[in-house]
Backbone atoms as SQL, in Angstrom:
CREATE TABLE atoms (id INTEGER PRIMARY KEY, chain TEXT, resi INTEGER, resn TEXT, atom TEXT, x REAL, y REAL, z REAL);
INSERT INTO atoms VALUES
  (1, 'A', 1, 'UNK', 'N', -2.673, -36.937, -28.450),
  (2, 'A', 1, 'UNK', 'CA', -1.720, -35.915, -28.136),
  (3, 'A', 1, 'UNK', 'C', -2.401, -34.864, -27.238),
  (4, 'A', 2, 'UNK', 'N', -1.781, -34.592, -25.649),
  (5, 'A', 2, 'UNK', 'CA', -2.660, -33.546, -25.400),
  (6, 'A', 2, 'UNK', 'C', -2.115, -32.518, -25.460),
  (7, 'A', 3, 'UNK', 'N', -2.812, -30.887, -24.904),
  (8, 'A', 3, 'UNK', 'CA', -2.159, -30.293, -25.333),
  (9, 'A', 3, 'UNK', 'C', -1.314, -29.718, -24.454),
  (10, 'A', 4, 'UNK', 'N', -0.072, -28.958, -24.408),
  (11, 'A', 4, 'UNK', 'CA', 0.584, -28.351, -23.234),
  (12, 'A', 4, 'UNK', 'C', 0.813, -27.059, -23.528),
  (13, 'A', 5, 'UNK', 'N', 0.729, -26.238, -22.810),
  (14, 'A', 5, 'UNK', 'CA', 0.797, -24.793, -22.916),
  (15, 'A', 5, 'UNK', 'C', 1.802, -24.522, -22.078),
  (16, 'A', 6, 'UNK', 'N', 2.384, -23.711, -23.137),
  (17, 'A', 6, 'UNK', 'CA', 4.113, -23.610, -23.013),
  (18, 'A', 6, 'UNK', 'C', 4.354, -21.355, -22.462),
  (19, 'A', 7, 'UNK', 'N', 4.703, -20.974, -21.671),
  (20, 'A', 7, 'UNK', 'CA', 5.089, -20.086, -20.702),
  (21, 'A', 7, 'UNK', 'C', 6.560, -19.624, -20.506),
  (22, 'A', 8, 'UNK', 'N', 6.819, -18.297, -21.681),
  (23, 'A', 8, 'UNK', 'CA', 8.284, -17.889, -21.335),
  (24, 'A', 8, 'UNK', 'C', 8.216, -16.220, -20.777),
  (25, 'A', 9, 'UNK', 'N', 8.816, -16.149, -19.661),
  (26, 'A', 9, 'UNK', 'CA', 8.315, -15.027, -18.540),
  (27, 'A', 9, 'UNK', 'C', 9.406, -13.892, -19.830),
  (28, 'A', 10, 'UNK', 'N', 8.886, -13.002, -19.420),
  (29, 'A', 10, 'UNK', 'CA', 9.458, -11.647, -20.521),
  (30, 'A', 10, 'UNK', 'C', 10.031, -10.756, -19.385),
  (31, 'A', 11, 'UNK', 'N', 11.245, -10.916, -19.338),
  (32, 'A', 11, 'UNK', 'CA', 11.933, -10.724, -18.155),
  (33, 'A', 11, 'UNK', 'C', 11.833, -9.136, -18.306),
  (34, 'A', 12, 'UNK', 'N', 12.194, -7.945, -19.134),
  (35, 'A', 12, 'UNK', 'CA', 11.498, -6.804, -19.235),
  (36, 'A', 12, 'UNK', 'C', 10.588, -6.344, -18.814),
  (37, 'A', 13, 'UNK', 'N', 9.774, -6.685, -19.369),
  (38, 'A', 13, 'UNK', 'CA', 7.873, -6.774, -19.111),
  (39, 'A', 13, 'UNK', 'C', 8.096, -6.877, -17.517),
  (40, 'A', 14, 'UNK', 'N', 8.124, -8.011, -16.912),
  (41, 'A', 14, 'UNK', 'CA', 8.016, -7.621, -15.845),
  (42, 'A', 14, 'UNK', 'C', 8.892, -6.992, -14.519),
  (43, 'A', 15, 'UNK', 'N', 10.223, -7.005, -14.932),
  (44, 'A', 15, 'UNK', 'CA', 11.021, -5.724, -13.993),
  (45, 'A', 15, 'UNK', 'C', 10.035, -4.240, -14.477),
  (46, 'A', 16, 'UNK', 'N', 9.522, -4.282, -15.631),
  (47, 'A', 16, 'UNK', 'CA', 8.950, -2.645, -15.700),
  (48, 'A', 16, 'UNK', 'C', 7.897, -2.860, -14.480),
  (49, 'A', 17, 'UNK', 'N', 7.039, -3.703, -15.003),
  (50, 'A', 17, 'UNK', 'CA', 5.988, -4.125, -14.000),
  (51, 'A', 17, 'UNK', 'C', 6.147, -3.793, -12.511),
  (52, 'A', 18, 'UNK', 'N', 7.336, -4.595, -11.939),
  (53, 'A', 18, 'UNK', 'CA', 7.412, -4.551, -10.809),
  (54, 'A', 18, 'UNK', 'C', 8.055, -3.594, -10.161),
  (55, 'A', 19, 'UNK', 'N', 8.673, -2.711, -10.748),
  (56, 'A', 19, 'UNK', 'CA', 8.936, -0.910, -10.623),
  (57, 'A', 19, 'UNK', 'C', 8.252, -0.209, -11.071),
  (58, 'A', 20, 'UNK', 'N', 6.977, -0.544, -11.068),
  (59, 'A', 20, 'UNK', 'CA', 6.210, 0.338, -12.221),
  (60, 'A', 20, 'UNK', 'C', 4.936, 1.183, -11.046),
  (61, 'A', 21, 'UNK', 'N', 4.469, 2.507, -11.467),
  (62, 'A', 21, 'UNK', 'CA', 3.566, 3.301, -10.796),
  (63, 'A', 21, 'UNK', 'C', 2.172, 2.947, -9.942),
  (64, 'A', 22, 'UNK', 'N', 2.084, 1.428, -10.706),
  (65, 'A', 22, 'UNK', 'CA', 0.770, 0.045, -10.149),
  (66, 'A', 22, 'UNK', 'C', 1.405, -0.164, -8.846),
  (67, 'A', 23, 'UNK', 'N', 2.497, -0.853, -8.911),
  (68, 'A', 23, 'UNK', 'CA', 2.683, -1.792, -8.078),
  (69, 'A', 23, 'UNK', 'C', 3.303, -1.080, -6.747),
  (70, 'A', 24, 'UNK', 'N', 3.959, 0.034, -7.230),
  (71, 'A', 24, 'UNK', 'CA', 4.229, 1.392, -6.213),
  (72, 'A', 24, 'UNK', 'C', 3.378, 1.296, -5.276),
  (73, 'A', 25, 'UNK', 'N', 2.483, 2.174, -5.827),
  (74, 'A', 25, 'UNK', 'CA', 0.747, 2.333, -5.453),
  (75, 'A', 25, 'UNK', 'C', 0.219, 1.196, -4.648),
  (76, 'A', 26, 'UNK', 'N', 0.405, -0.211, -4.644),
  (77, 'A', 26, 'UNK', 'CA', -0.060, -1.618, -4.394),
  (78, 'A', 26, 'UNK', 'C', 0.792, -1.345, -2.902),
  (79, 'A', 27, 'UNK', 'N', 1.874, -1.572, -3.065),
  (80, 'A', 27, 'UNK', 'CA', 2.649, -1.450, -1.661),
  (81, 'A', 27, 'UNK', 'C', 2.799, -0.852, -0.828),
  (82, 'A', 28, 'UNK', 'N', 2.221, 0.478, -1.675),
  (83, 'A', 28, 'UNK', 'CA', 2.365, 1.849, -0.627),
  (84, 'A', 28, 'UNK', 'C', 1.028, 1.392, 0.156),
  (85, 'A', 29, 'UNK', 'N', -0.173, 1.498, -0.623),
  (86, 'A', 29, 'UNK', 'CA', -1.180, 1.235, 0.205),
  (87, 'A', 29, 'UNK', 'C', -1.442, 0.195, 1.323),
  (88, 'A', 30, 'UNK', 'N', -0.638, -1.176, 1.318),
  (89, 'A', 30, 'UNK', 'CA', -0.460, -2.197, 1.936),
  (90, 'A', 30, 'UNK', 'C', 0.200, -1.958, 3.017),
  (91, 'A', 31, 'UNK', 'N', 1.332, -0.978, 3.136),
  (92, 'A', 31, 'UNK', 'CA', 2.510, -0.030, 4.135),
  (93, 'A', 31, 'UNK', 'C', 1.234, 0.409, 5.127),
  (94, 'A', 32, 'UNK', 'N', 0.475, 1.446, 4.454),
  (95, 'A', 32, 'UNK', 'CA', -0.511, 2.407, 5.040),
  (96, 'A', 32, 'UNK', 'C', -0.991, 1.984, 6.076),
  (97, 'A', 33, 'UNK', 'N', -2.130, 0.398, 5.107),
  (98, 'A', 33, 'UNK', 'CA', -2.938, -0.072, 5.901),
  (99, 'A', 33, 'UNK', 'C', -2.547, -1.114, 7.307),
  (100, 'A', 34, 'UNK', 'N', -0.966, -0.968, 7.638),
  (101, 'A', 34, 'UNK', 'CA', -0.104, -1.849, 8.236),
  (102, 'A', 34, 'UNK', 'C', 0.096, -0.729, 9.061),
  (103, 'A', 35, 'UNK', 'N', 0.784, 0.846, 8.918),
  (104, 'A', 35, 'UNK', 'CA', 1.008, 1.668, 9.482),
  (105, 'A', 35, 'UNK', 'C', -0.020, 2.022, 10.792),
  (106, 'A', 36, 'UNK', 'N', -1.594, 2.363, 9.935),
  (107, 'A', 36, 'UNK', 'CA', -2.711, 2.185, 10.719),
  (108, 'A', 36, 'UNK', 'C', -3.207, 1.213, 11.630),
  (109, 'A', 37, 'UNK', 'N', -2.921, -0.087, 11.471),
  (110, 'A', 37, 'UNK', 'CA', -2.779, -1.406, 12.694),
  (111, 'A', 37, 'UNK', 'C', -1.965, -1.294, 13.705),
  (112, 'A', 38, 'UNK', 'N', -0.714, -1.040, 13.262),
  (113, 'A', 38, 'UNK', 'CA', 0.504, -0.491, 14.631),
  (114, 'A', 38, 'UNK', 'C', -0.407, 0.676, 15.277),
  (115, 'A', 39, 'UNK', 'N', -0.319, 1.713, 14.799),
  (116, 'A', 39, 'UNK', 'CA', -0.690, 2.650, 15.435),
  (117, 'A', 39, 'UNK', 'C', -1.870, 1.778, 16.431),
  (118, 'A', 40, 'UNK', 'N', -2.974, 1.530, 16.114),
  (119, 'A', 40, 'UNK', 'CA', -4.149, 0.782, 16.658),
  (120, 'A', 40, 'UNK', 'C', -3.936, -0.176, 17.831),
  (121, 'A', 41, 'UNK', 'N', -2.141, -1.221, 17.411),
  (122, 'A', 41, 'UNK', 'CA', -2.495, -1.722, 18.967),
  (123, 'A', 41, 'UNK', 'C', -0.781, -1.379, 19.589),
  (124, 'A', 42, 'UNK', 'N', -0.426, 0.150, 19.364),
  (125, 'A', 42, 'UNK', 'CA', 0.566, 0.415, 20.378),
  (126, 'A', 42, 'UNK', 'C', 0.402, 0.837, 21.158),
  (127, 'A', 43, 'UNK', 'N', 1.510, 0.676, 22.385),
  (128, 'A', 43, 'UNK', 'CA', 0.637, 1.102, 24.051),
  (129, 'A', 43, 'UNK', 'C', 0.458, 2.631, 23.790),
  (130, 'A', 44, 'UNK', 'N', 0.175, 3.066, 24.925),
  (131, 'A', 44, 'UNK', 'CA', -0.528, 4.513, 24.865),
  (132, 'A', 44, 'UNK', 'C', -0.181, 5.252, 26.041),
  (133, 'A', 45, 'UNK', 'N', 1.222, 5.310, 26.326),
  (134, 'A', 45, 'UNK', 'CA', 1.357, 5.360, 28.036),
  (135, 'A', 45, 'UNK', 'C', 1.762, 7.325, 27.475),
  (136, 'A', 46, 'UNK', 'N', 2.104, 7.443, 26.504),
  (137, 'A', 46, 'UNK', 'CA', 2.536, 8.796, 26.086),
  (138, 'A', 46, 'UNK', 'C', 1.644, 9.488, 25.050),
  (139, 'A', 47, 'UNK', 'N', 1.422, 8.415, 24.389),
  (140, 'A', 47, 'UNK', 'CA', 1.167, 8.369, 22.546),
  (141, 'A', 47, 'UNK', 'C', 2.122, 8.618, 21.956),
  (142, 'A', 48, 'UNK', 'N', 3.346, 9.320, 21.884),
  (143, 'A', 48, 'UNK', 'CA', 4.472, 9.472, 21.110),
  (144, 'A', 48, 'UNK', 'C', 4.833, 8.679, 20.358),
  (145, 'A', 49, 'UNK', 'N', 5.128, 7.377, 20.995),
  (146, 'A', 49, 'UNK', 'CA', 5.374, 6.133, 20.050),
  (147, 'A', 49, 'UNK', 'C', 4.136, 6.173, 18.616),
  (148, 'A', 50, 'UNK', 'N', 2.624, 6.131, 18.834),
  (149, 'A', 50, 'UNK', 'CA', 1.691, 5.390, 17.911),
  (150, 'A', 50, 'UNK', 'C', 1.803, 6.778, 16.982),
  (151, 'A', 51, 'UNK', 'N', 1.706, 7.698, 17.506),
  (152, 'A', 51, 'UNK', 'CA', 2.102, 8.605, 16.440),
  (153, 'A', 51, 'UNK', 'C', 2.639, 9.086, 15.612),
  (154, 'A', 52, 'UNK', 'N', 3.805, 8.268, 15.587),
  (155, 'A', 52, 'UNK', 'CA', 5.602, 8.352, 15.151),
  (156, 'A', 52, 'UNK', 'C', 5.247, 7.547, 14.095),
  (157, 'A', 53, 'UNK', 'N', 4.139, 7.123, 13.489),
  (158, 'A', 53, 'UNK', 'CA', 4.540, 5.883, 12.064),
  (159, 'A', 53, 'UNK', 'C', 4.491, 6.746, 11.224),
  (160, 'A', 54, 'UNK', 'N', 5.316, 6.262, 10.422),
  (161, 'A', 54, 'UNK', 'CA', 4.739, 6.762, 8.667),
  (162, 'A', 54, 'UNK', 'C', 5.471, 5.473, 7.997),
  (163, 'A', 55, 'UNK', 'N', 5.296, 5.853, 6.034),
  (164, 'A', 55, 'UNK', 'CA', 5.100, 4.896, 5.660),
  (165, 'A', 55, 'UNK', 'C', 6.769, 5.465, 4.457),
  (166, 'A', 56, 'UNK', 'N', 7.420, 4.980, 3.946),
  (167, 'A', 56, 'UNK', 'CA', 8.356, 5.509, 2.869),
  (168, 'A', 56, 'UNK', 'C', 8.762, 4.158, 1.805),
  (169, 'A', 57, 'UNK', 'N', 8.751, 5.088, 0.863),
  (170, 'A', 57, 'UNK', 'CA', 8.311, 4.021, -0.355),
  (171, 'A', 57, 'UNK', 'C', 8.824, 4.350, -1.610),
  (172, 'A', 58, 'UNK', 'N', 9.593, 3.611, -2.173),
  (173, 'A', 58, 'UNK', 'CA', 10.658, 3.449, -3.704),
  (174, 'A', 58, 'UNK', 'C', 10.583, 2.420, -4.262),
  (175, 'A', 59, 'UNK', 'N', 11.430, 2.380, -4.944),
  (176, 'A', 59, 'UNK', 'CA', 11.884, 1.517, -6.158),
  (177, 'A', 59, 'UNK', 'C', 13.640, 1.032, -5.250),
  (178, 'A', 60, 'UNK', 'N', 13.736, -0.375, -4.925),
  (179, 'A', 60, 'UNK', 'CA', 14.647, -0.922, -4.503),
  (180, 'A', 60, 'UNK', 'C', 14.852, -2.397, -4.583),
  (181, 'A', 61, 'UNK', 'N', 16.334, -2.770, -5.291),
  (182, 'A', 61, 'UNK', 'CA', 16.652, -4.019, -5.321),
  (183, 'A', 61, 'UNK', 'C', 15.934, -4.399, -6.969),
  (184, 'A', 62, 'UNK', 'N', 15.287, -3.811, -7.461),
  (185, 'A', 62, 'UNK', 'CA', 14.643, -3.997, -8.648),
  (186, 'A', 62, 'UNK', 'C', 12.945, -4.154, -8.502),
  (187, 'A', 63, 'UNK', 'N', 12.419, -4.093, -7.279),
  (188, 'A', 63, 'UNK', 'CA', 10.777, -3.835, -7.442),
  (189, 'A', 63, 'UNK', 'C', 10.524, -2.627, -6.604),
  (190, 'A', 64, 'UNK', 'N', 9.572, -2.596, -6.514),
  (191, 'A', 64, 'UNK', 'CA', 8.845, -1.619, -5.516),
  (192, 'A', 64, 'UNK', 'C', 8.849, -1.940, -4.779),
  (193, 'A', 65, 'UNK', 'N', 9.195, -0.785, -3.573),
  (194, 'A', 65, 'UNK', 'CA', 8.758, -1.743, -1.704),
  (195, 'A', 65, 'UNK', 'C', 8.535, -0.066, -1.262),
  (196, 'A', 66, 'UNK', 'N', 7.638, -0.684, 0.179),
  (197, 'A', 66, 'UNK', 'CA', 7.520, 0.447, 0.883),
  (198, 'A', 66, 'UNK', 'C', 7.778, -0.237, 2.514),
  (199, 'A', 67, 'UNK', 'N', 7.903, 0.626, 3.650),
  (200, 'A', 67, 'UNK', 'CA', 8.327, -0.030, 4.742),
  (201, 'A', 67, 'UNK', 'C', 7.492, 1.246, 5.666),
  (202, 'A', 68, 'UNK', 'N', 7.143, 0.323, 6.817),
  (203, 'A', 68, 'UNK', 'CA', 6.508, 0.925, 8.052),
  (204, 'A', 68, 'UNK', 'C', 7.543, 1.333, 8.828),
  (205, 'A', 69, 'UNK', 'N', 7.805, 2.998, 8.982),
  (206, 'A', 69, 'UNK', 'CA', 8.869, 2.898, 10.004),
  (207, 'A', 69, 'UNK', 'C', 8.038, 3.994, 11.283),
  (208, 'A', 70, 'UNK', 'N', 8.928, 3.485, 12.488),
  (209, 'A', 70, 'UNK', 'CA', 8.749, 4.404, 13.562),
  (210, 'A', 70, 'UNK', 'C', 9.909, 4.997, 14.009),
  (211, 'A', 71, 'UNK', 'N', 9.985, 6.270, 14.223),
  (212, 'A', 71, 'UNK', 'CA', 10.862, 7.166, 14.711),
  (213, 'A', 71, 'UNK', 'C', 10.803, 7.495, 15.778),
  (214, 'A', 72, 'UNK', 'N', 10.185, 6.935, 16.625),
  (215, 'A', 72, 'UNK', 'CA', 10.328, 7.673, 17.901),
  (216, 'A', 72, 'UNK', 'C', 11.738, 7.350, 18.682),
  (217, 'A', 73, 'UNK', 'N', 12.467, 7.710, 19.344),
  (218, 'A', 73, 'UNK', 'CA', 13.053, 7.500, 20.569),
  (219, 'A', 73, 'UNK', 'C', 13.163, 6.285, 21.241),
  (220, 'A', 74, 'UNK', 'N', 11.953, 5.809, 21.643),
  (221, 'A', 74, 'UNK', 'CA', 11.947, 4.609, 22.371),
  (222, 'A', 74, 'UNK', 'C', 11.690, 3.387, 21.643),
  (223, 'A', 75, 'UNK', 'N', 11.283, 3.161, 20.154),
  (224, 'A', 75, 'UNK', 'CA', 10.881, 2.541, 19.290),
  (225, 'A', 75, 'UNK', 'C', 11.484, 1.202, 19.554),
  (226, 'A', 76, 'UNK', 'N', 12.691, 1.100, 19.777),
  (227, 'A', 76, 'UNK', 'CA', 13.436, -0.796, 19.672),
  (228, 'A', 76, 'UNK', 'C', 12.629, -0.890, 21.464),
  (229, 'A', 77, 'UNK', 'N', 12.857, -0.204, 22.558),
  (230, 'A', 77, 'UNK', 'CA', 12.717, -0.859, 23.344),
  (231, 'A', 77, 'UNK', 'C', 10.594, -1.081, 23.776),
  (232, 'A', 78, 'UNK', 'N', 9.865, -0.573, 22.980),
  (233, 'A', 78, 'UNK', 'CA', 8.742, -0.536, 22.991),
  (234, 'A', 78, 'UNK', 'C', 8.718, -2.117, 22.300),
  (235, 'A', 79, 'UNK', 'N', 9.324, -2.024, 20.960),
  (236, 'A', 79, 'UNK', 'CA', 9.269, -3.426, 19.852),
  (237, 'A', 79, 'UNK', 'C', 9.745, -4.689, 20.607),
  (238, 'A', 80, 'UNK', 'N', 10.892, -4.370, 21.545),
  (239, 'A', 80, 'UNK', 'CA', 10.907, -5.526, 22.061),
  (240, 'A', 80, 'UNK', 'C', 10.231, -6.064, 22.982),
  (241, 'A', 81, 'UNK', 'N', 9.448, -5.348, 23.733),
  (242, 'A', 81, 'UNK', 'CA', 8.253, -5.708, 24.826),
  (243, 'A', 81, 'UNK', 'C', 7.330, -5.827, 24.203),
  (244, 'A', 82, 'UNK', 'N', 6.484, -5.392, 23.289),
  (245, 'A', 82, 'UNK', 'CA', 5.447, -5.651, 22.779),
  (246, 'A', 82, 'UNK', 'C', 5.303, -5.931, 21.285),
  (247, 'A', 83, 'UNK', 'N', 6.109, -6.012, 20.203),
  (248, 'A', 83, 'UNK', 'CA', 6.389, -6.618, 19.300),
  (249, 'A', 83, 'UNK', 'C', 5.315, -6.235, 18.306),
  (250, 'A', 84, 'UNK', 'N', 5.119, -4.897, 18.338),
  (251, 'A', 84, 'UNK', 'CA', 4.423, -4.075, 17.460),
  (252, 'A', 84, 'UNK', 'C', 4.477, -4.726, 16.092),
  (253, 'A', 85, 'UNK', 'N', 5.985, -3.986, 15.307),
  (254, 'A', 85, 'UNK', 'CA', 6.016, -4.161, 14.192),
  (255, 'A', 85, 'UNK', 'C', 6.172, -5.547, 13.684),
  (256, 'A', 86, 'UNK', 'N', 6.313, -6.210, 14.070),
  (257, 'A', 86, 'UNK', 'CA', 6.028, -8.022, 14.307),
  (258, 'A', 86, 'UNK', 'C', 5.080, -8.471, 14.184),
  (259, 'A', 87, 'UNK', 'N', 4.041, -8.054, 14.917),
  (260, 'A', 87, 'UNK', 'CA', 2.719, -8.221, 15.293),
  (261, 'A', 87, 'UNK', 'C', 1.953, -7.721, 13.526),
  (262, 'A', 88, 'UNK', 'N', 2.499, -6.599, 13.361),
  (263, 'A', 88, 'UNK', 'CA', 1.959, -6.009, 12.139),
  (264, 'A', 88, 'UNK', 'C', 2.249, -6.557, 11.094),
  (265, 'A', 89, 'UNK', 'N', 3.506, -7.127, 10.885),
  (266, 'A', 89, 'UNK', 'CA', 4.263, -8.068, 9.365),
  (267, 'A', 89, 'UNK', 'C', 3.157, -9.164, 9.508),
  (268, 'A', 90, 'UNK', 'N', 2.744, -9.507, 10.498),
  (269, 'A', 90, 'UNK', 'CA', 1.745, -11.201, 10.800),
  (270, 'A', 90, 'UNK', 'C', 0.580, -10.676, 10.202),
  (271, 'A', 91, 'UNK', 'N', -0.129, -9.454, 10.764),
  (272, 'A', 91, 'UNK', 'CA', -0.992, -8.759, 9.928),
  (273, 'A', 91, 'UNK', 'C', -1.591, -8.839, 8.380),
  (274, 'A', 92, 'UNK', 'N', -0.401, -8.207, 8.437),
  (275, 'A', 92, 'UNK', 'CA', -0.453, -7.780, 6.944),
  (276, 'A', 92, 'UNK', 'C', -0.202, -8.804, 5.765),
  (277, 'A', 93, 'UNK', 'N', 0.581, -9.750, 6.599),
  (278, 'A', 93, 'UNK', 'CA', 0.360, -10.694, 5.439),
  (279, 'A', 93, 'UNK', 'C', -0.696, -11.964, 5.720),
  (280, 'A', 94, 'UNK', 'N', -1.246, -12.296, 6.876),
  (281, 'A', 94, 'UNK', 'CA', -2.048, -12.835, 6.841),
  (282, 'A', 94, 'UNK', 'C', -3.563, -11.927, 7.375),
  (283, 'A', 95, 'UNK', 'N', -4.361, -11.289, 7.029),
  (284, 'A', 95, 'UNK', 'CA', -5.240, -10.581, 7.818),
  (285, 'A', 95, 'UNK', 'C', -6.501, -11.177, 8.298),
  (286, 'A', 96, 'UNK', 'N', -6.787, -12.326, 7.611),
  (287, 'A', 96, 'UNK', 'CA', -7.647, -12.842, 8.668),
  (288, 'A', 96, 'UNK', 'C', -7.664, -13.747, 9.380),
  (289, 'A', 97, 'UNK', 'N', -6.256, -14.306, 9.691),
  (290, 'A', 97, 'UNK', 'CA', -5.877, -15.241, 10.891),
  (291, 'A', 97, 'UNK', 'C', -5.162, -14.493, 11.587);
């Protein structure tokens, strides 16, 4: 008889988890360090654009998320020529390829 180890997810437990002040913290910092890459390879013909990031961050849909946004003015037509925040999602989730 071998043995099998048996796994029932505690559906509580982890919605707290995944709204919880950790995982906040986990995403926010992941936002940051994504925020800081844009900035790093946006053009520079003004700086207005690379300066314009910040990072904003809640509890949504039932976990934590945070999102890289840019405010500038010219932001969609910068993204579509050079594909900043694109460039940065590839980043961030893969960072060393």
């Amino acid at each position: 008889m071998s043995f099998r180890p048996r796994y029932q997810q505690n559906i509580r437990t982890t919605g707290r988890f995944m709204k919880g002040p950790r995982m906040r913290a986990l995403v926010t910092r992941r936002a940051q360090e994504g925020a800081r890459y844009a900035e790093s390879i946006s053009p520079r013909e003004s700086g207005e654009y690379a300066s314009r990031f910040r990072v904003e961050s809640g509890v949504g849909e039932g976990r934590a998320e945070a999102r890289i946004v840019n405010d500038s003015g010219h932001a969609v037509p910068v993204e579509l020529k050079h594909r900043v925040l694109g460039r940065t999602v590839d980043h961030v989730e893969n960072p060393g390829g």
